[in-house]
C-alpha positions in Angstrom: 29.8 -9.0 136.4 30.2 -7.8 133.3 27.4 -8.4 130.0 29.0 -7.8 126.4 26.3 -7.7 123.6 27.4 -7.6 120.1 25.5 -6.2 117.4 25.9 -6.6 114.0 25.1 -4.0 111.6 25.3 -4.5 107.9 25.8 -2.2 105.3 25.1 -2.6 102.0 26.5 -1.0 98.6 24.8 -1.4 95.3 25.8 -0.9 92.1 23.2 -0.5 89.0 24.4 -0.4 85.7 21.8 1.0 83.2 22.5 0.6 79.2 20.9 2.3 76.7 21.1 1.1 73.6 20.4 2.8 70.5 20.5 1.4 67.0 20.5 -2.2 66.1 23.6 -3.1 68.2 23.9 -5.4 71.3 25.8 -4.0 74.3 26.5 -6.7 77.3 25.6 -5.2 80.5 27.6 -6.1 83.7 25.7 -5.9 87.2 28.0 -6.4 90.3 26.3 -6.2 93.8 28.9 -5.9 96.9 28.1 -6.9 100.5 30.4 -5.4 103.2 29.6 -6.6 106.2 30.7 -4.3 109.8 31.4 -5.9 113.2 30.2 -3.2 116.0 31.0 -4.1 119.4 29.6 -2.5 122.7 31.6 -2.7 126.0 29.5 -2.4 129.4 31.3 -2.8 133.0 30.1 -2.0 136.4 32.8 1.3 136.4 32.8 2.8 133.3 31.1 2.2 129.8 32.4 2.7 126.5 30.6 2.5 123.5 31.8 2.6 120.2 29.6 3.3 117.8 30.2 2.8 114.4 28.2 5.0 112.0 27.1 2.7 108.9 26.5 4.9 106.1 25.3 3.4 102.7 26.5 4.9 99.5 24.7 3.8 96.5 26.5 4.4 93.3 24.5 4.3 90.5 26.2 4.2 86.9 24.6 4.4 84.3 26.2 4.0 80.5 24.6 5.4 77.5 25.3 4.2 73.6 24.4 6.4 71.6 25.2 4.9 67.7 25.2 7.8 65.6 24.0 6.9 62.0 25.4 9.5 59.1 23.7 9.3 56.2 25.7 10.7 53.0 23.7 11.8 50.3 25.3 12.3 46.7 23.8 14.1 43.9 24.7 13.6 40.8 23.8 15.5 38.0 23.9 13.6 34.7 23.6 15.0 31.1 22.5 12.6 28.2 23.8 13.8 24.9 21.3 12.3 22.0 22.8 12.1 18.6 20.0 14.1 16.3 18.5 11.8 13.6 19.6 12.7 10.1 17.0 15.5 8.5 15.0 14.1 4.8 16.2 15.8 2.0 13.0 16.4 -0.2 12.1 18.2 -4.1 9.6 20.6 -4.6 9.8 18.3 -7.9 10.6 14.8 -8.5 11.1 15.3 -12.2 13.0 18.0 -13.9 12.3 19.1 -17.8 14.1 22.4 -18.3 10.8 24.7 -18.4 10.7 24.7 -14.3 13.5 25.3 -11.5 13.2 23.0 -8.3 13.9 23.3 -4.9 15.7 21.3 -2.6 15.4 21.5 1.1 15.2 19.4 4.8 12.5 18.0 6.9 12.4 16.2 10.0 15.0 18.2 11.6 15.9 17.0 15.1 19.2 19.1 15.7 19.6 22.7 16.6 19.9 25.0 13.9 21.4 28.0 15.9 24.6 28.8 13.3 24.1 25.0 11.5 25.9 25.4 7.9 24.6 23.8 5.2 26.7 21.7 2.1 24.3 20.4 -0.7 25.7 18.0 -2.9 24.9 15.6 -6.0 25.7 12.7 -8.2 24.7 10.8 -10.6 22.0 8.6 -9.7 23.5 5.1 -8.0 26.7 6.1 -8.5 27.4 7.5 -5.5 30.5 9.7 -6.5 29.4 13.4 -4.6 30.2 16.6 -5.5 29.7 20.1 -4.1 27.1 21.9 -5.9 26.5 25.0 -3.7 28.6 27.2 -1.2 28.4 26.3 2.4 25.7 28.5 3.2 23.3 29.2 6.7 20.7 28.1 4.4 18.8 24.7 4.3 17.0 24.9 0.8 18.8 25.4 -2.3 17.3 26.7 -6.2 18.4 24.1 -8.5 17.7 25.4 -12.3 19.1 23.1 -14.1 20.1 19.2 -14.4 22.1 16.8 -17.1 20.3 13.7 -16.3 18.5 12.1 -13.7 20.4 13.1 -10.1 20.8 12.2 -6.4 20.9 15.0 -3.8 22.1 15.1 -0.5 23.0 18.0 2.5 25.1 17.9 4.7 25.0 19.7 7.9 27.5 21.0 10.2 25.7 21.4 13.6 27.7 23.6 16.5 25.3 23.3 19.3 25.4 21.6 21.2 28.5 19.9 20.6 30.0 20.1 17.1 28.9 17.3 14.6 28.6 16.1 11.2 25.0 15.5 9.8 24.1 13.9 6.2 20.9 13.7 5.1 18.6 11.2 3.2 18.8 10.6 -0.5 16.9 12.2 -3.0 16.7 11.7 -6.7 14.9 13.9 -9.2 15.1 12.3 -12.0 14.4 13.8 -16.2 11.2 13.9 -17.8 9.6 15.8 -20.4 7.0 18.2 -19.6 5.2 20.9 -21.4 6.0 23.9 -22.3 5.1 27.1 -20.0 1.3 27.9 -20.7 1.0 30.8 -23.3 -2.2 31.6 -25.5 -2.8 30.7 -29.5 -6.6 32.1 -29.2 -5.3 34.7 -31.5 -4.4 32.5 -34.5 -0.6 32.2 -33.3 -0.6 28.4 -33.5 1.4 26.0 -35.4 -1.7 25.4 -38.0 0.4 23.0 -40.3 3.2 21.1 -40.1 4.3 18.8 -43.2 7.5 17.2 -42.8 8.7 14.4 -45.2 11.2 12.0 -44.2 13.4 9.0 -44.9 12.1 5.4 -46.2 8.6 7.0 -47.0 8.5 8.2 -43.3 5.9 11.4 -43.0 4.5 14.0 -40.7 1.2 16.0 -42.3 -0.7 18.2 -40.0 -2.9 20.3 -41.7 -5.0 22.7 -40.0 -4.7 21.3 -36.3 -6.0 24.8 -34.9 -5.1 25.9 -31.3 -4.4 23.1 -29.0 -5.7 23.6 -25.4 -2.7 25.2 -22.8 -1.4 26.0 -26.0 0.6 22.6 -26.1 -0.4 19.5 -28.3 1.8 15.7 -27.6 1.9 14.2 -30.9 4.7 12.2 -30.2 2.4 9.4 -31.6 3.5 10.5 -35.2 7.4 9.4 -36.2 9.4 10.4 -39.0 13.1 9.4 -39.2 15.9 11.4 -40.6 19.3 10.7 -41.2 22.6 12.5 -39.9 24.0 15.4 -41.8 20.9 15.9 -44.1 18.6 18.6 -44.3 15.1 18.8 -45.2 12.0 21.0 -46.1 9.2 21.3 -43.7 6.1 23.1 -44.5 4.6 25.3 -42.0 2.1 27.7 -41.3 0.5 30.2 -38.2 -3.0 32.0 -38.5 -1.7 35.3 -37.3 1.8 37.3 -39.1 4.8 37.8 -37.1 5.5 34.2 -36.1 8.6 33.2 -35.4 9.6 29.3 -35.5 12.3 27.0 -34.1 12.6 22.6 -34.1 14.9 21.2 -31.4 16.0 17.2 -31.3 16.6 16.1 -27.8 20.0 14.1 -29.1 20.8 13.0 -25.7 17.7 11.7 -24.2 17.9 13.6 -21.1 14.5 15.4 -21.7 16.2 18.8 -21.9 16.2 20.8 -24.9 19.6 22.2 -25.4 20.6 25.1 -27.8 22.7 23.2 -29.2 19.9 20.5 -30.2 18.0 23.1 -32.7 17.9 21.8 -36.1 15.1 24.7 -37.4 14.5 28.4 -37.1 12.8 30.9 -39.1 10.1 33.8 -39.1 7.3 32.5 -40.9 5.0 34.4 -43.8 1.8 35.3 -43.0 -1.0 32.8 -42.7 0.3 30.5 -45.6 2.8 28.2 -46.0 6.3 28.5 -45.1 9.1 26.5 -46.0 11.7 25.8 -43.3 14.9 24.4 -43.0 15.5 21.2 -40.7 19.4 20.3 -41.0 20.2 17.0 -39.1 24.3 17.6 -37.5 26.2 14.5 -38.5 26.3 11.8 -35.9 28.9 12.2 -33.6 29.1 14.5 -30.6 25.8 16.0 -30.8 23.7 14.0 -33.1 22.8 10.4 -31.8 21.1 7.6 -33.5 17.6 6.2 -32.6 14.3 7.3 -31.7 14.4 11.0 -29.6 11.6 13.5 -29.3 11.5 16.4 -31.1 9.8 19.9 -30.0 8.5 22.4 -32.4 7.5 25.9 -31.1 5.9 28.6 -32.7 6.0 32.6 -30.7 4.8 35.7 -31.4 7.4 38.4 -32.4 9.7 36.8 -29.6 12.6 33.9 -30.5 11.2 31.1 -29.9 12.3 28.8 -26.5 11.2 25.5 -25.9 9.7 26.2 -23.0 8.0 29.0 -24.1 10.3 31.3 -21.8 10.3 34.6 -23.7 7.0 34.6 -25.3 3.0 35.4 -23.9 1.4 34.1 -27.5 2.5 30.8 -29.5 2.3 27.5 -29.4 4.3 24.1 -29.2 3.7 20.7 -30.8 6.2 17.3 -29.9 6.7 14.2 -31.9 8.9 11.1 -32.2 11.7 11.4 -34.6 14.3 8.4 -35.8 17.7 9.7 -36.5 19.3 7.1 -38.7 22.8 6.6 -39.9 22.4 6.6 -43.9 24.5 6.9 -46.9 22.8 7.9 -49.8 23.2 5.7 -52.7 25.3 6.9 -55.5 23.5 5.0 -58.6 25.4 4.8 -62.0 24.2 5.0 -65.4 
């Protein structure tokens, strides 16, 4: 008799799959799981036994997958440079008038741009016309010495700026414009003042100063008083100083522009001492210097020195102004 027993033995494999997942991504994860099964069978009989034995052994696999999402992160600089166009600099006066007694000065504010090797172009023009012309040199300079002026002017700079990038500037608009002023302050303490002044004119026109004495600043506006002469006439003032050695000149500003030119003096002449002087007043015809209507008229007495009108050369004298009418006239011819 014989007994067979069977035995069955299982063996078992396993597979894990482990994910890890970095970053924002999803990864699907597959898990499989695999069952083998072994048949062992065991032989006994009454004369000899065999046994097979099967060894089960049990391998576990384990696999395991890693993401790894690598994130690169660029980073640019960049390096930006803003170029800002400098705002046009103010052109200003050190006067807003000009007389011929004073220089002026023209020169820049609010200057925004660099100035490292910057040239400077003044220029001018008539006021409102805006025709410009160079009146200076290109120059390293801002400021300019003006000395002298025809009529009321405009003023501009311009500016040639290297740094840092080379540009063209112009500045604002300035006008000086003509007025009279007085003369330079002198003294006439000392008697040397124009005491009397008598000048007799057309159409029972008059001037008579007598004994006005020393005026103070040694100037006197009498432009209130009028007296109209004609072109190409002369006539006699009377004048006198309270000191000797005075010399006396009369200038007609013709032209209006508040500038007395040397071509505009009608009277000079060294005057006696402390009495009355007759001078000579000639009136140029009308034409290129000589202009008809109403125009001021400057008369300057100096000490020893020719006289200017304004009271340049001289350190004693003094200066009176009026209103003269220059008329176009014809005297009458009358026949007996």
């Amino acid at each position: 008799m014989s007994t067979t027993s069977t035995t069955a033995s299982t063996i078992s494999t396993s597979t894990t799959s482990t994910t890890t997942i970095t970053d924002t991504s999803t990864t699907s994860t597959s898990t499989t799981s695999t069952t083998t099964t072994t048949e062992t069978t065991s032989t006994m009989s009454t004369t000899s036994t065999t046994a097979s034995t099967i060894s089960t052994s049990t391998t576990s696999t384990t696999s395991t997958t890693t993401t790894t999402d690598t994130s690169t992160t660029s980073t640019s600089t960049t390096s930006t440079t803003t170029t800002t166009t400098p705002t046009p600099p103010i052109a200003v006066s050190s006067n807003v008038s000009f007389c011929g007694c004073s220089n002026f000065i023209l020169s820049l504010t609010s200057i925004s741009f660099n100035t490292t090797n910057a040239i400077y172009q003044w220029e001018s023009s008539l006021t409102g016309q805006n025709i410009w012309y160079n009146i200076s040199t290109p120059s390293a300079t801002s400021s300019l010495l003006v000395a002298s002026q025809a009529s009321s002017t405009d003023y501009r700079c311009q500016i040639f700026v290297l740094f840092p990038s080379l540009m063209n500037l112009i500045s604002s608009i300035v006008t000086v414009t003509n007025a009279f002023c007085a003369p330079r302050v002198v003294s006439c303490a000392a008697g040397d003042t124009v005491n009397d002044f008598v000048l007799m004119g057309e159409v029972g026109t008059l001037i008579y100063d007598l004994a006005t004495g020393c005026a103070a600043n040694s100037y006197d506006n009498r432009t209130n008083e009028s007296v109209s002469l004609a072109g190409n006439m002369s006539y006699v003032a009377l004048v006198s100083s309270l000191f000797s050695g005075d010399k006396f000149s009369v200038w007609i500003d013709f032209d209006d522009n508040c500038v007395f030119d040397s071509s505009e003096i009608v009277a000079n002449r060294s005057l006696n001492a402390t009495r009355d002087t007759p001078v000579i007043v000639s009136i140029p015809p009308i034409g290129l210097v000589a202009k008809t209507g109403v125009h001021r008229m400057r008369a300057t007495l100096s000490f020893i020195y020719v006289p200017s009108p304004c009271s340049l050369n001289n350190t004693l004298g003094e200066t009176h102004d009026y209103a003269v009418n220059i008329l176009t006239y014809t005297r009458k011819l009358y026949h007996r």
